[in-house]
C-alpha positions in Angstrom: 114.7 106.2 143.1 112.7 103.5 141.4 111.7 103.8 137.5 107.9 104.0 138.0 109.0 107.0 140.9 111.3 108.5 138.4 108.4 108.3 135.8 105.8 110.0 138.4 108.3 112.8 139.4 109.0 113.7 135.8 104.8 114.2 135.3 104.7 116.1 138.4 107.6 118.9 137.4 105.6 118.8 133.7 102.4 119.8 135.6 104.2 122.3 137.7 106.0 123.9 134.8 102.2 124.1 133.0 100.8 126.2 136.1 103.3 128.0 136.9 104.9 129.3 133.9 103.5 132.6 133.3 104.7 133.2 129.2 102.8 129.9 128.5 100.2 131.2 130.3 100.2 134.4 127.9 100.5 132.9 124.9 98.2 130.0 125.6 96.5 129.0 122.3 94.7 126.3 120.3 97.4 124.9 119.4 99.8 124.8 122.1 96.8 123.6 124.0 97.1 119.9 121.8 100.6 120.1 122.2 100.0 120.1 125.7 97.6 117.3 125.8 99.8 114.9 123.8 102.7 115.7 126.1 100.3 114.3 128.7 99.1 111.5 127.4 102.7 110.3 126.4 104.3 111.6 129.8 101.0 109.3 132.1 101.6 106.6 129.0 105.5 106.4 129.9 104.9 105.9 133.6 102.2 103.1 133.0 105.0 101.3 130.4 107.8 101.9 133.0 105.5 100.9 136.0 104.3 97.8 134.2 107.6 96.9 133.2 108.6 97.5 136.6 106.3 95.0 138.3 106.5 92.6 135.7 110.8 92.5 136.4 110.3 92.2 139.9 109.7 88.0 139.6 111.3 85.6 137.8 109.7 82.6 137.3 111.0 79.4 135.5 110.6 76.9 133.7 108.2 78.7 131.6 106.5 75.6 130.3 106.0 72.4 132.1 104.9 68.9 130.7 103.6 66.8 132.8 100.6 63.5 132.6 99.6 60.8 134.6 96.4 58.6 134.7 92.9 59.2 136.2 92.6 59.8 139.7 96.7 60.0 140.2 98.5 63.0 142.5 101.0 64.6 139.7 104.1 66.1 141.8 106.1 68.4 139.9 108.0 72.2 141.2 108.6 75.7 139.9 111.2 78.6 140.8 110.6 81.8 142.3 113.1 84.7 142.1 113.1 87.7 143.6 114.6 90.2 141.7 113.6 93.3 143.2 115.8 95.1 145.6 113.4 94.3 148.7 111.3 91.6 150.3 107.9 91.0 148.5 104.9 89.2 149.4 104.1 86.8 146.2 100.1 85.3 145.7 100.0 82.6 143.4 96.5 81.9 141.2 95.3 79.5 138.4 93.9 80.1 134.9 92.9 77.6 132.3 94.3 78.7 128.6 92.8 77.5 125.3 94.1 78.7 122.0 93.0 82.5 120.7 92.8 82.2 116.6 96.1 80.8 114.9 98.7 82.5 116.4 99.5 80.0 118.7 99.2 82.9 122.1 97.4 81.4 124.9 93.9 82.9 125.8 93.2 82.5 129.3 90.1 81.7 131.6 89.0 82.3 134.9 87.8 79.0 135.5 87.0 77.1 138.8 87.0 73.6 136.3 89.5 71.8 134.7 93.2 71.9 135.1 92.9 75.2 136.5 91.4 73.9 139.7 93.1 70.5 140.0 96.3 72.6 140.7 97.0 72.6 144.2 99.8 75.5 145.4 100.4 77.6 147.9 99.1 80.6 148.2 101.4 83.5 148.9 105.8 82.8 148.8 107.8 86.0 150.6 111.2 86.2 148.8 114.2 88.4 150.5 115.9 90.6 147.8 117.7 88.3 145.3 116.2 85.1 147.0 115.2 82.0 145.2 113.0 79.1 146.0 112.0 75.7 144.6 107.6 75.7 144.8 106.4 72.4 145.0 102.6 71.7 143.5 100.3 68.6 143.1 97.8 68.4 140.6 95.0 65.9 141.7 93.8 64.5 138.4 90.0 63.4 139.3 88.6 60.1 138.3 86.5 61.1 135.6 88.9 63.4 133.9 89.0 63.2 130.1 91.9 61.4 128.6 94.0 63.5 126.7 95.5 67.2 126.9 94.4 70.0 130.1 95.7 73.0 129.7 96.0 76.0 132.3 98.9 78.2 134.0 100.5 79.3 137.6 100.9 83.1 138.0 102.4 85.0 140.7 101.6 88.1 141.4 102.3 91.3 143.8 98.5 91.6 144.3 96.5 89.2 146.0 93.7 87.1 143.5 91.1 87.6 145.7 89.7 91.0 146.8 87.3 92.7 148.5 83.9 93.8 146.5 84.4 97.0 145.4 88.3 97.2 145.1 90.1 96.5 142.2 93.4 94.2 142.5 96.0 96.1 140.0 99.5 94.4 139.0 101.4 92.3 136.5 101.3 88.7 136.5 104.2 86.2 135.7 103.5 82.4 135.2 104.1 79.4 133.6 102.1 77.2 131.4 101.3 73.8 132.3 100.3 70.9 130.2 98.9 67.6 131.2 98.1 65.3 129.7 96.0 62.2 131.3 96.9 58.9 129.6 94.2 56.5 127.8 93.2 56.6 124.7 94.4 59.2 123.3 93.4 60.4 119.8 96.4 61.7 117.1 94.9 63.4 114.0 96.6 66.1 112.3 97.2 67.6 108.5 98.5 70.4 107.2 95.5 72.4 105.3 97.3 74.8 103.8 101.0 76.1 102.8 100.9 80.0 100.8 103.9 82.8 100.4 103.2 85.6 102.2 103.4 88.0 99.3 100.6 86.0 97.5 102.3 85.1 94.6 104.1 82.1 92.5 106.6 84.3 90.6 109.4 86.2 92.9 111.9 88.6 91.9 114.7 87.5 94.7 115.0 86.0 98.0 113.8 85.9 101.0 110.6 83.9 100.1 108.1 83.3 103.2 105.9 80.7 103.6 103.3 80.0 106.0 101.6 76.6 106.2 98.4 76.0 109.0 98.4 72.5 110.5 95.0 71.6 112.0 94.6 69.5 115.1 91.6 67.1 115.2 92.9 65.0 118.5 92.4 64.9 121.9 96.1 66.0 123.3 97.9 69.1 122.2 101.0 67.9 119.6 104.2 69.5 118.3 104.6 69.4 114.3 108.4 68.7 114.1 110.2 68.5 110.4 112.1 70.1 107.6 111.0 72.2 104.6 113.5 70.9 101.7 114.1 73.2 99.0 114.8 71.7 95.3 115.8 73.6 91.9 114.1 72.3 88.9 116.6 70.1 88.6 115.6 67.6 91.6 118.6 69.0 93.5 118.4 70.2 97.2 119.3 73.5 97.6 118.1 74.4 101.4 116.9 72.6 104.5 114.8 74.5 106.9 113.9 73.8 110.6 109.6 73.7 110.1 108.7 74.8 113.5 112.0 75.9 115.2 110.1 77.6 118.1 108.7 74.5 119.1 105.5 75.6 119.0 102.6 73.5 119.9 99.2 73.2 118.6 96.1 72.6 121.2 92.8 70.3 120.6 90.5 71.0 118.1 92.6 74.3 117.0 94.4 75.6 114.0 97.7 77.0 114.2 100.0 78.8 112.1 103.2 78.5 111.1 106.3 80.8 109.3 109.0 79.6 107.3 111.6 81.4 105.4 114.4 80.4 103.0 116.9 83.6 102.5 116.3 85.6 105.8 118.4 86.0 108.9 118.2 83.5 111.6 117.3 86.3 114.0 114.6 88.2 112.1 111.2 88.0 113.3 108.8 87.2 110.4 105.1 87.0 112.2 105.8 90.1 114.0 107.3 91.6 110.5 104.8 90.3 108.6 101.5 91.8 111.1 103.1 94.9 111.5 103.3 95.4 107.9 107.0 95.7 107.4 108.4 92.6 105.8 108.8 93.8 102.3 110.0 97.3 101.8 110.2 99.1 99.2 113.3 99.0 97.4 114.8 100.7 94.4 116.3 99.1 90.9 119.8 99.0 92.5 119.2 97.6 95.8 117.3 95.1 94.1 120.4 94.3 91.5 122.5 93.8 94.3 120.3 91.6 97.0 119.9 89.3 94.0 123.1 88.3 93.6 123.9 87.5 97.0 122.2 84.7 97.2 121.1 83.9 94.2 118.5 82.2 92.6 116.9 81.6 90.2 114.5 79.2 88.6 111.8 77.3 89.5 111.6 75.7 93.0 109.4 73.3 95.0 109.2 73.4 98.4 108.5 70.3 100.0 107.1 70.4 103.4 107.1 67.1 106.0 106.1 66.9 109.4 105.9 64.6 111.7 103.5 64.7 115.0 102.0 62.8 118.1 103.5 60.0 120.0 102.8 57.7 117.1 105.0 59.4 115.2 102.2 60.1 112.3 103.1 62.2 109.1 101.9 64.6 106.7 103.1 66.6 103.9 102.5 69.0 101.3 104.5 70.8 98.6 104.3 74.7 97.0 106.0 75.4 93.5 107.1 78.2 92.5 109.8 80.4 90.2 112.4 83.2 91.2 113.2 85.3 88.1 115.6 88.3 89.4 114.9 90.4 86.1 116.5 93.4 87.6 119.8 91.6 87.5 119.2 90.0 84.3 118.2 93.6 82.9 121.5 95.4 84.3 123.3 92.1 83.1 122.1 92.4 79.7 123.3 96.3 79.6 126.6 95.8 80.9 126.9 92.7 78.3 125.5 95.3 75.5 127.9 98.1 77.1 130.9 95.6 76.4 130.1 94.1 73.5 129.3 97.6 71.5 131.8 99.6 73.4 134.5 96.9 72.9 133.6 97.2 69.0 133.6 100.5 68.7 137.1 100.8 70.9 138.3 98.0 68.2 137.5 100.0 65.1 139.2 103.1 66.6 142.0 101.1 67.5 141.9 99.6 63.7 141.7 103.1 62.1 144.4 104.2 64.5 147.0 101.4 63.3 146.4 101.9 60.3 146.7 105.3 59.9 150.1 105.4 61.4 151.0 102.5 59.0 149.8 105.0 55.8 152.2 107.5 57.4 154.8 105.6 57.8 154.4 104.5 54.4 154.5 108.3 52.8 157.1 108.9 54.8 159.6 106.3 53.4 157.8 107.0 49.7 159.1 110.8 50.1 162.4 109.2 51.4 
């Protein structure tokens, strides 16, 4: 049995056991009436998820970005790969969409378009794929003659469904694809800078590590381009203290758009900080003692400067910026500062015992030979 059958067969005995159960029927009330209807929703939500997911892992389609350019009125050649990963033979349609950025999160936004990129892509239009097949799709894209120089942006999908449909019917499945980015050669125009660089917590002073930055870098070209470079940590001492990857997804930012960008110094590799830092848990709350102890592993402490460079476009241009700011982990200085006072007042007081101790036992022993 499938998932998305699985998911349908588990509404259907939840219905069944609604209708016929006679002691919910008797004790049917306001409240058991929501109950009911959040069961529902979250039973017909699971089997939409599971179905979705379902369609979506039938196809695998790869690369998932190609880069490709060639000059006005040229036939690009290029190929993708289809896999069927289903456990049957399905009927794949291929369509093309242009993409342009959406805001400054760097995810594609994508247009139904017969212009552009979008319709210089010439593939074919359905692929059938046995169970576990795989095939290599050749394309063309037919750049025109009066094509603009510079970047053209758009994508491939395959899908279960056919594009096209008849009026009045609605064409209902996930879509895999693959971006695609030419770029037609000329004169192309490179012009970048980074605008801005901020902490996400919107301040200068920080208690401990992590620290996370986000700089934007604004495009003002003709051709999409890749910031590449470092973020170089220093203590107020000129020395470096961390080097960090600026743009380790590769991420690339699209004519006439703004993008941003995440960096953090004092974070796992692994963690996700955009999706973190939108979803509103990047900095929970923690108490005195977690605080002590995440402080002193690493530590730091001082003021920093965090000097961002980037490099970008096929010139090779640059541009950098630089954020200042201090780390003062007061929670460990506070418990450091107790423990110190604990020490140095418990150690007197332990001396002077010890003092009063001695020389009590040295009065004794001097009665004692007196009365001797």
């Amino acid at each position: 049995m499938s998932i998305a059958s699985w998911g349908v067969a588990l509404y259907n005995v939840f219905i069944e056991e609604l209708t016929n159960n006679k002691s919910l029927k008797m004790t049917f009330t306001p409240s058991r009436a929501g109950k009911i209807v959040v069961g529902a929703v979250f039973l017909l939500s699971l089997i939409f998820c599971l179905f979705m997911w379902q369609q979506a892992d039938a196809l695998i389609v790869s690369p998932a970005r190609l880069e490709i350019e060639g000059d006005s009125g040229e036939t690009v050649s290029s190929t993708l790969d289809l896999v069927n990963n289903q456990d049957e033979t399905k009927t794949f349609f291929s369509s093309t969409e242009n993409f342009e950025a959406q805001g400054e999160t760097g995810i594609p936004h994508f247009v139904e378009s017969q212009e552009e990129l979008a319709a210089w892509i010439n593939v074919k239009d359905q692929v059938i794929l046995k169970p576990g097949e795989r095939k290599e799709i050749p394309f063309t894209v037919n750049i025109p003659q009066d094509a603009g120089v510079g970047g053209h942006f758009a994508a491939i999908f395959w899908s279960t469904k056919p594009p096209n449909v008849e009026r009045g019917q609605i064409a209902v499945g996930a879509k895999v694809g693959i971006l695609v980015f030419l770029r037609v050669r000329g004169d192309i125009v490179e012009q970048g800078e980074i605008i801005e660089i901020s902490p996400l917590a919107e301040k200068t002073v920080f208690d401990s590590l992590p620290i996370d930055l986000m700089y934007r870098f604004e495009n003002s070209g003709n051709d999409r381009t890749k910031p590449i470079g470092e973020l170089v940590i220093k203590n107020m001492l000129g020395r470096e203290v961390k080097k960090i990857p600026a743009n380790k997804k590769q991420g690339s930012v699209l004519p006439e758009s703004i993008r941003k960008f995440f960096i953090s110094w004092g974070r796992d590799e692994a963690e996700d900080v955009e999706k973190k830092f939108e979803e509103g848990t990047l900095y929970p709350s923690e108490s005195f003692f977690t605080k002590v102890r995440n402080q002193m592993a690493p530590f730091a402490m001082g003021r920093y400067s965090a000097n961002l460079s980037l490099n970008y476009g096929l010139g090779d241009k640059k541009a950098d910026t630089q954020f200042v700011f201090w780390v003062i982990p007061w929670q460990l200085l506070t418990a450091a500062l107790l423990v110190f006072v604990f020490v140095v007042f418990g150690g007197k007081m332990m001396l002077r015992r010890y003092n009063k101790r001695v020389i009590a036992r040295a009065q004794k022993a001097q009665r004692q030979k007196t009365e001797e």
